[in-house]
N, C-alpha and C positions, 0 to 999 in steps of 0.2 A: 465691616463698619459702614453705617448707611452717613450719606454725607448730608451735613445740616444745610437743612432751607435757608435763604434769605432770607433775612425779618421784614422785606419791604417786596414780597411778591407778588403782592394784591396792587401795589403803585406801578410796580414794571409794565407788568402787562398793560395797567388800563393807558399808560401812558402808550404803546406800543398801538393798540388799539386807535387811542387818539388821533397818532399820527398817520396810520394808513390805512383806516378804517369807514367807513361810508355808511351813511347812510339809511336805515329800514324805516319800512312803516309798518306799526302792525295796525290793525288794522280790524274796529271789535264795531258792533252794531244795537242800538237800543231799537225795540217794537213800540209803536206808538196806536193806538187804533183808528180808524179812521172817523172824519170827521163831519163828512160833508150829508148834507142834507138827505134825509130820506134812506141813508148807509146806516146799518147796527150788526152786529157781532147775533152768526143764528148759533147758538149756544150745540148744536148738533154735529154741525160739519165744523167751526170754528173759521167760517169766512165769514162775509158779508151777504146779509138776506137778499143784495141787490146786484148780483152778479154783471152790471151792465156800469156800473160806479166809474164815473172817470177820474176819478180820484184814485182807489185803489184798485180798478181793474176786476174787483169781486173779492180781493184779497182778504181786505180788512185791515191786516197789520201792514203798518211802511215801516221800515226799517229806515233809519237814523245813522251814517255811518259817521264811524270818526278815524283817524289816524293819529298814534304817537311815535315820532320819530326816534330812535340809538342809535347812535353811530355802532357799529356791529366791525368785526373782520366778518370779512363771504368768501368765502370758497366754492366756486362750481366744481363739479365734478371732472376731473384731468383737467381741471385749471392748473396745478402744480406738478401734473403728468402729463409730457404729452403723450397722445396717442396718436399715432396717425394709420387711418384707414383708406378703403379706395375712394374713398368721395370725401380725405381728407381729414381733419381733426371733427372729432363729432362731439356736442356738448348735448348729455342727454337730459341738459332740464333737471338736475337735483344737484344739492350740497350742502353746503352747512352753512350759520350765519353763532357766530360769538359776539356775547355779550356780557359784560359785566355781571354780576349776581347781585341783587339788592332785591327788598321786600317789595317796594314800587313795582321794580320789575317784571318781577315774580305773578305779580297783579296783571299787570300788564300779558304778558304770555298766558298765562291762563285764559285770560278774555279773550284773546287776539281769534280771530274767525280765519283771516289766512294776513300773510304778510305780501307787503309792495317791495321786492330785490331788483335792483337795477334793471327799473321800467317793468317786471315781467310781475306775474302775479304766482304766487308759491302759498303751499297748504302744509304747514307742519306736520312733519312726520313722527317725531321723536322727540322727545326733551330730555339730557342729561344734565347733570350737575357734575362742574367739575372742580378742580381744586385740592391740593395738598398744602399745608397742613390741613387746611380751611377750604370748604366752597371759597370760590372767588369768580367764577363763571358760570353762562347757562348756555349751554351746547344748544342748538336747535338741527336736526337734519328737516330738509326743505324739499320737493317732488313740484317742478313746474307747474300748473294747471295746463287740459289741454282747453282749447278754443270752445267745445265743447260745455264743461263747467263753469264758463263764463253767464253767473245768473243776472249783471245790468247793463 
């Protein structure tokens, strides 16, 4: 015999969430072209004819960023495990971040370019849907960026 769901499992959680959950930014970007005197788009390469442009550096496009805040549950990786090694507990920069499921949301994740987890910068790895009887979450697994990736 399977044992019946709550009828209020979508309230539990988000309330669970609510209470000890922090914080994301995700984090999505609009191209703008540039503007400045003497700067135009060479239709060939897809930069600027004026590779010298102090404006956009030759680029052409500037990017626009924006963040929208969830409060999310984050889980790093042996955050809820420890491990301990010879140089101690080691956090290798991945885990997961839970978030409620909604259509906005869903928007949101899709556009997101990489997300802000507590202070560090992280690149979606994964999207899952979770939920019984119903979606009612969106899993994310998360991979630290290294210093390297760092393009501003």
């Amino acid at each position: 015999m399977i044992a019946p769901f709550p009828s209020n499992t979508r309230e539990t959680i988000e309330n669970i969430i609510n209470n000890i959950g922090r914080y994301v930014t995700f984090y999505s970007s609009t191209l703008s072209g540039c503007s400045a005197s003497g700067c135009s788009l060479d239709p060939v390469t897809g930069t600027s004819v004026n590779s010298f442009c102090s404006v956009c550096s030759g680029y052409f496009w500037i990017p626009t960023w924006s963040g929208d805040d969830i409060k999310a549950h984050v889980t790093w990786k042996y955050a809820d495990d420890i491990q301990f090694n010879t140089g101690g507990m080691t956090f290798l920069g991945d885990g997961i971040v839970k978030i409620m499921y909604s259509g906005p949301y869903m928007d949101i994740v899709n556009k997101a370019e990489y997300l802000g987890v507590d202070g560090k910068q992280v690149d979606i790895q994964r999207v899952t849907l979770l939920g019984v009887p119903s979606i009612n979450r969106i899993s994310l697994d998360f991979k630290e960026r290294s210093k390297e990736d760092d393009t501003f």
